[in-house]
C-alpha positions in Angstrom: -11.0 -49.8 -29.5 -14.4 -50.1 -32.0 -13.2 -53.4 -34.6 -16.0 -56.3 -36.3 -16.5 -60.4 -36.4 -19.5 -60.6 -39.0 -17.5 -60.0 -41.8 -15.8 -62.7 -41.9 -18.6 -64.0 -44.4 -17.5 -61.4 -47.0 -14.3 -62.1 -46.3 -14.3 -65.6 -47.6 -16.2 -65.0 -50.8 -13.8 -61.7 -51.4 -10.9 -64.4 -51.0 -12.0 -67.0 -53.0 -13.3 -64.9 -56.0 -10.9 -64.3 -58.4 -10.5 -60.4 -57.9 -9.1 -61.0 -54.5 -7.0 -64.1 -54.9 -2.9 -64.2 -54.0 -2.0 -65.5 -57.4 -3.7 -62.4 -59.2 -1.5 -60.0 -57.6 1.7 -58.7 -58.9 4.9 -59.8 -57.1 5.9 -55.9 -56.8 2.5 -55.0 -54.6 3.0 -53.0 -51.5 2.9 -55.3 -48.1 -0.3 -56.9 -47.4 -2.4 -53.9 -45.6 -2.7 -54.6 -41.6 -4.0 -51.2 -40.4 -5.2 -52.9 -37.0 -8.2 -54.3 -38.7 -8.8 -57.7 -39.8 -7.2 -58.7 -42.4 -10.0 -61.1 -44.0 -12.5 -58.2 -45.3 -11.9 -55.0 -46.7 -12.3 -52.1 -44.2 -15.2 -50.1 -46.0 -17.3 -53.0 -45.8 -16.5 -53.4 -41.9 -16.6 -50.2 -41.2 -20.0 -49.6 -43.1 -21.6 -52.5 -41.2 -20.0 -51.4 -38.4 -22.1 -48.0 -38.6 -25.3 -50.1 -39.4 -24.7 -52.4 -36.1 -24.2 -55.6 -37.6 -21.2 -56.4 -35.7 -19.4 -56.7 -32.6 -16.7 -54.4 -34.2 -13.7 -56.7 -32.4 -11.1 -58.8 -34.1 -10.0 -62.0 -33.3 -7.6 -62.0 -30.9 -7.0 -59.8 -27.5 -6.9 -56.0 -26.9 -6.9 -54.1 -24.1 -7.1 -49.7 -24.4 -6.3 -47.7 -21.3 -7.6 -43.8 -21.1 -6.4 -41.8 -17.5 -8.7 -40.7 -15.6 -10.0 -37.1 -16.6 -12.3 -34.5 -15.6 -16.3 -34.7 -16.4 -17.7 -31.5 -18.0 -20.3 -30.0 -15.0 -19.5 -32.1 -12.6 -17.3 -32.5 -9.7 -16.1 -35.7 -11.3 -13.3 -37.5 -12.7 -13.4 -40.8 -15.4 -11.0 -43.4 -16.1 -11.7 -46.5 -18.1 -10.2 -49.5 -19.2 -11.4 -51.4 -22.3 -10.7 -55.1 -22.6 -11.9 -57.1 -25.8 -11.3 -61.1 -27.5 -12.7 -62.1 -30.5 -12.7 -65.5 -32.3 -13.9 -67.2 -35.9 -13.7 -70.6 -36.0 -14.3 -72.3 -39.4 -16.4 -75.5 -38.4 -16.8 -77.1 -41.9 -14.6 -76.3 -44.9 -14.7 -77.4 -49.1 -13.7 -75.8 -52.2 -17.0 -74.1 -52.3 -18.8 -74.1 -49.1 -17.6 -72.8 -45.5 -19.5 -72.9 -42.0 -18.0 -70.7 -39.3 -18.8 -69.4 -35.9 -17.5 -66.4 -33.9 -17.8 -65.0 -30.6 -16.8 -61.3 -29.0 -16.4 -60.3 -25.4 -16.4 -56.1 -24.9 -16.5 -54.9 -21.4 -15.7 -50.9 -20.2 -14.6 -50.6 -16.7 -14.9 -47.2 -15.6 -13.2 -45.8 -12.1 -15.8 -43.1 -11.7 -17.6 -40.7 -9.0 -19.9 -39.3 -12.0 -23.4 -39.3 -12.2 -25.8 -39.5 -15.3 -27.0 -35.7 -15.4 -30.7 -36.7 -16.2 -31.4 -39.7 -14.3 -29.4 -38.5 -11.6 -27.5 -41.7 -10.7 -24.2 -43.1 -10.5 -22.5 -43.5 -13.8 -22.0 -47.0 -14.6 -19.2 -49.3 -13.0 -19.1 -51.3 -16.2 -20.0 -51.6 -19.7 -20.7 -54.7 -21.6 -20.8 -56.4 -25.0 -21.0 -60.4 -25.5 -21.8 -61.8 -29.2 -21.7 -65.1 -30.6 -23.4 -66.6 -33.8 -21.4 -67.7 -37.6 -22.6 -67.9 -40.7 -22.3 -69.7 -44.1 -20.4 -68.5 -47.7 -21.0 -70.5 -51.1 -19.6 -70.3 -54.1 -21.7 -70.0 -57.2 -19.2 -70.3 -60.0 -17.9 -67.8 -62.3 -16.8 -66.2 -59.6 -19.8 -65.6 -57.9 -20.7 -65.4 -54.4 -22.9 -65.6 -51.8 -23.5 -65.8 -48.0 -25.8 -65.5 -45.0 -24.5 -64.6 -40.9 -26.3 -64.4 -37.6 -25.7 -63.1 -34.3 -26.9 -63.0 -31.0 -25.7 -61.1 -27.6 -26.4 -59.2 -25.3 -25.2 -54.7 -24.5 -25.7 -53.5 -21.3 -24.5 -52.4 -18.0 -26.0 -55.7 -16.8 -25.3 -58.0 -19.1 -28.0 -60.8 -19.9 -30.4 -58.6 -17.8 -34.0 -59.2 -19.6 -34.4 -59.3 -23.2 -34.2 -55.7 -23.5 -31.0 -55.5 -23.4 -30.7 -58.4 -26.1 -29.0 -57.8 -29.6 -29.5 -59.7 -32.8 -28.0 -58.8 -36.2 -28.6 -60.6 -39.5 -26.7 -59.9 -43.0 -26.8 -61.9 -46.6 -25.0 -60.9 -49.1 -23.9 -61.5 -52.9 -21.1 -60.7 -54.6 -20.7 -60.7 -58.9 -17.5 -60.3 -60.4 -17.8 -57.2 -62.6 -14.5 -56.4 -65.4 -11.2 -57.3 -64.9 -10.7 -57.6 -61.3 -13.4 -55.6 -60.2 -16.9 -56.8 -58.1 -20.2 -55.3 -57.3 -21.5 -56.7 -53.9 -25.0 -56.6 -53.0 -26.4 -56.9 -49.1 -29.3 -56.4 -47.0 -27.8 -56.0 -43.0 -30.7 -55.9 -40.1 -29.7 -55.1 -36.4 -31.7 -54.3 -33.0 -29.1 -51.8 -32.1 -26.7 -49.1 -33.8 -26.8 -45.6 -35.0 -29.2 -47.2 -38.3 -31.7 -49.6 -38.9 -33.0 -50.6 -35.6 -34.8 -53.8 -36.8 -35.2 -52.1 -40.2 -33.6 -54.1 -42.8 -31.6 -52.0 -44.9 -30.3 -52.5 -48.3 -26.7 -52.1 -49.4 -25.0 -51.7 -52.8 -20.7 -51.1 -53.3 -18.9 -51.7 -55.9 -14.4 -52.6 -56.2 -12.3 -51.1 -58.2 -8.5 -52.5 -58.2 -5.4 -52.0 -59.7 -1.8 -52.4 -58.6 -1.7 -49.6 -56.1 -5.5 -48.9 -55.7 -8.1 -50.3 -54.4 -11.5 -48.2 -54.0 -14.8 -49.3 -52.5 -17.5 -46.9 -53.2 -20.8 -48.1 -51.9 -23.9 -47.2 -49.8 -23.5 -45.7 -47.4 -20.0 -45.5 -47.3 -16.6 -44.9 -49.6 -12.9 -46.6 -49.2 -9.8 -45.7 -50.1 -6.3 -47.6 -50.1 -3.5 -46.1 -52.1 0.4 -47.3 -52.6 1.9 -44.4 -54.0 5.3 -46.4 -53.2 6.0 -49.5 -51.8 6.5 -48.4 -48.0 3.6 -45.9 -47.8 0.1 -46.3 -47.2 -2.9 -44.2 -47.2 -6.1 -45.1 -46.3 -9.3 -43.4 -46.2 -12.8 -45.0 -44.6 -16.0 -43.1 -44.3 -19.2 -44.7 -43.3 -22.4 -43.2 -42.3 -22.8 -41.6 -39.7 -19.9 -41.3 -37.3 -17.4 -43.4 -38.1 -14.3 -41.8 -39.9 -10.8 -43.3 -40.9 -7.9 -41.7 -42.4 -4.2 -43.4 -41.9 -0.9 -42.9 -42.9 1.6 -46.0 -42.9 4.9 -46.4 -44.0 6.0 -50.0 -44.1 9.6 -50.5 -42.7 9.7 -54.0 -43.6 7.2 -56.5 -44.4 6.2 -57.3 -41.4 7.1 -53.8 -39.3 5.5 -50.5 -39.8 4.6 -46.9 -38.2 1.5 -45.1 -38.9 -0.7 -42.0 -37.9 -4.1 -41.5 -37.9 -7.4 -39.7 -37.6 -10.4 -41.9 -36.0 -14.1 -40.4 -34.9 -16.0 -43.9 -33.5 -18.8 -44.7 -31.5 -20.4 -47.4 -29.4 -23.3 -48.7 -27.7 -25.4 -50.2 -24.9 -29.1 -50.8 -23.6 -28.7 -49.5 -19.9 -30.5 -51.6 -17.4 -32.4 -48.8 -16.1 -33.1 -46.8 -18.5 -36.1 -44.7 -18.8 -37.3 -45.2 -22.4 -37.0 -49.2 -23.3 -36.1 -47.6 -27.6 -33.2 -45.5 -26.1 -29.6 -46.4 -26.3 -26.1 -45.1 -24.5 -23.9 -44.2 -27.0 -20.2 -43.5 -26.7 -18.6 -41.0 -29.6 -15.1 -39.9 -29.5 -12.3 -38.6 -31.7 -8.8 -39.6 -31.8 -5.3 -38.8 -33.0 -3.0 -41.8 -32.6 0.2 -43.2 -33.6 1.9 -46.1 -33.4 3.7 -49.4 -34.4 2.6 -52.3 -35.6 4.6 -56.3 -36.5 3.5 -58.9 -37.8 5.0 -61.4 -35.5 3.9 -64.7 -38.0 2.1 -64.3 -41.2 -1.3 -64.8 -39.1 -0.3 -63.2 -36.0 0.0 -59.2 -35.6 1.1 -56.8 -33.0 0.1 -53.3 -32.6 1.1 -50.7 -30.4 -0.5 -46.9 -30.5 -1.1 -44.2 -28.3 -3.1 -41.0 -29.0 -5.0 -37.8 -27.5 -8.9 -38.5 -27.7 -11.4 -35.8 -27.4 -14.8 -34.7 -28.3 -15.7 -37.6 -26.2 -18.9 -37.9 -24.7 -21.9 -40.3 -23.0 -25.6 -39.6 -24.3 -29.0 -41.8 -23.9 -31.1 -41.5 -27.5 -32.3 -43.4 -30.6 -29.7 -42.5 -32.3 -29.1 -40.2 -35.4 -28.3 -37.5 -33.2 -26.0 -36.2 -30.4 -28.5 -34.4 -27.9 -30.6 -37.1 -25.8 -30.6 -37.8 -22.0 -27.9 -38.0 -19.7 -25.4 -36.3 -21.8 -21.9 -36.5 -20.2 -18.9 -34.8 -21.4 -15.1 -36.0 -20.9 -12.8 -33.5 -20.7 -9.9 -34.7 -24.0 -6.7 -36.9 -22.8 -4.3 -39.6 -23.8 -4.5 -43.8 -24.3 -2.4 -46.6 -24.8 -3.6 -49.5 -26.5 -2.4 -52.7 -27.3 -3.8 -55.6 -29.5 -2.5 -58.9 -30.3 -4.5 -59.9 -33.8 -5.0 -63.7 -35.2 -5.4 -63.4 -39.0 -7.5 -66.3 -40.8 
């Protein structure tokens, strides 16, 4: 329900560099790791931006997540929401060494609610929105190094394109040096107007890849990855990055293009509500989830997941972040979803 379009950047020079490249990799690897995240970056580095609110956290393509409607904690109230989201990268200028892309994301909440904001004392809501749309550039330096620059604009809010208030901008460059063998470090400095860190701050990044036929670890700030093949057919991946968002998956790969998994996911998400009382303050959306599902890769850049799951510890509150008390805290009562997302890989 929370996945990214910035990244693509990183993606490229990750690609490109030598580390990364199809022909390094042994014929006897594990399938190609899906996971329900884009395939063109690795997930640490999505989700750690992610956490810093550099992206619109949606991949290319089209996804839609349905939660019943349950009860709100307090409140004679009931909840149900629908989450529709597209994504698309389109690579406008292309050479050996040098790409120019574009991407833009469409988010949007639609809640079927009688609930009220506790604080503010007003009706919850009908919709929430998230529209982004910006690209970015990735050079090659030789030797295997890289580098790259990305911005985006948009707009989060119950009232989308309300004032510029409610507007979002998010800026990221990045290098990346080839370090021993096929290992990297990779250097960035990611600003963003909104997101649990940084708020306009730009904050410096360092993570470094280590690689070998079954493992691949990204240990960075502030975040750590983990993908291990202890066989062909299974997968296990872990992804931590500050503060609240939490990854750990189990996959066992059929065939090379179908798979099951399991997982543990704690996300979050937010807006700039219209009418809210303190221009700094943002509505945040946290939850936790335990899912299952299916997933097939339909061509080799086209992939079809299916998973449904039991969120809880889900719950609405209006702060500056870094913290889960704030204004118009509203709790969900825990319940299931059914999601569905139909991915274009690049």
């Amino acid at each position: 329900m929370f996945r990214p379009q910035l990244y693509c950047a990183i993606a490229v020079a990750l690609v490109l560099s030598p580390a990364v490249t199809a022909q390094d990799q042994p014929e006897t690897d594990p399938p190609a790791p899906t996971g329900g995240r884009a395939s063109c970056v690795p997930d640490a580095l999505r989700s750690t931006l992610d956490a810093l609110g550099a992206s619109s956290g949606v991949p290319d393509g089209f996804g839609y997540s349905w939660y019943p409607s349950v009860s709100v904690r307090g409140q004679r109230a009931r909840i149900a929401l629908s989450n529709f989201q597209f994504g698309a990268t389109v690579p406008f200028y292309t050479t050996d060494d040098d790409l120019v892309f574009g991407n833009g994301s469409v988010r949007a909440l639609d809640f079927r609610s009688n609930a009220r904001l506790p604080t503010d004392r007003v009706r919850f809501p009908l919709a929430l929105w998230d529209a982004q749309a910006g690209g970015g550039y990735v050079g090659q330096l030789g030797s295997g190094w890289s580098w790259g620059t990305t911005l985006n604009f948009g707009t989060a809010s119950d009232r989308p394109f309300n004032s510029l208030a409610e507007a979002t901008i998010s800026a990221l460059a990045f290098l990346r040096a080839p370090a021993r063998d096929q290992n990297a470090w990779l250097f960035y400095v990611v600003s963003t107007s909104n997101g649990q860190l940084g708020r306009n701050i730009p904050v410096p990044g360092v993570a470094y890849e280590y690689h070998t036929d079954r493992l691949t670890t990204i240990i960075g700030f502030p975040f750590v990855s983990i993908d291990y093949h202890p066989y062909r057919q299974i997968q296990l991946e872990l992804i931590y990055a500050a503060l609240t968002d939490l990854q750990a998956r189990a996959s066992y790969h059929v065939t090379d293009e179908a798979r099951v998994f399991t997982a543990f996911e704690w996300a979050n998400q937010s807006w700039f509500r219209a009418e809210r009382a303190d221009r700094r303050d943002q509505l945040f959306l946290y939850e936790k989830r335990l899912e299952g599902g299916v997933g097939y890769r339909i061509y080799q850049q086209v992939d079809f997941q299916l998973i449904a799951g039991y969120a809880f510890d889900r719950f609405f509150v209006e702060n500056r972040g870094l913290s889960f008390r704030g204004r118009n805290r509203t709790d969900l009562a825990p319940g299931r979803f059914i999601s569905g997302q139909l991915e274009f890989k690049y």
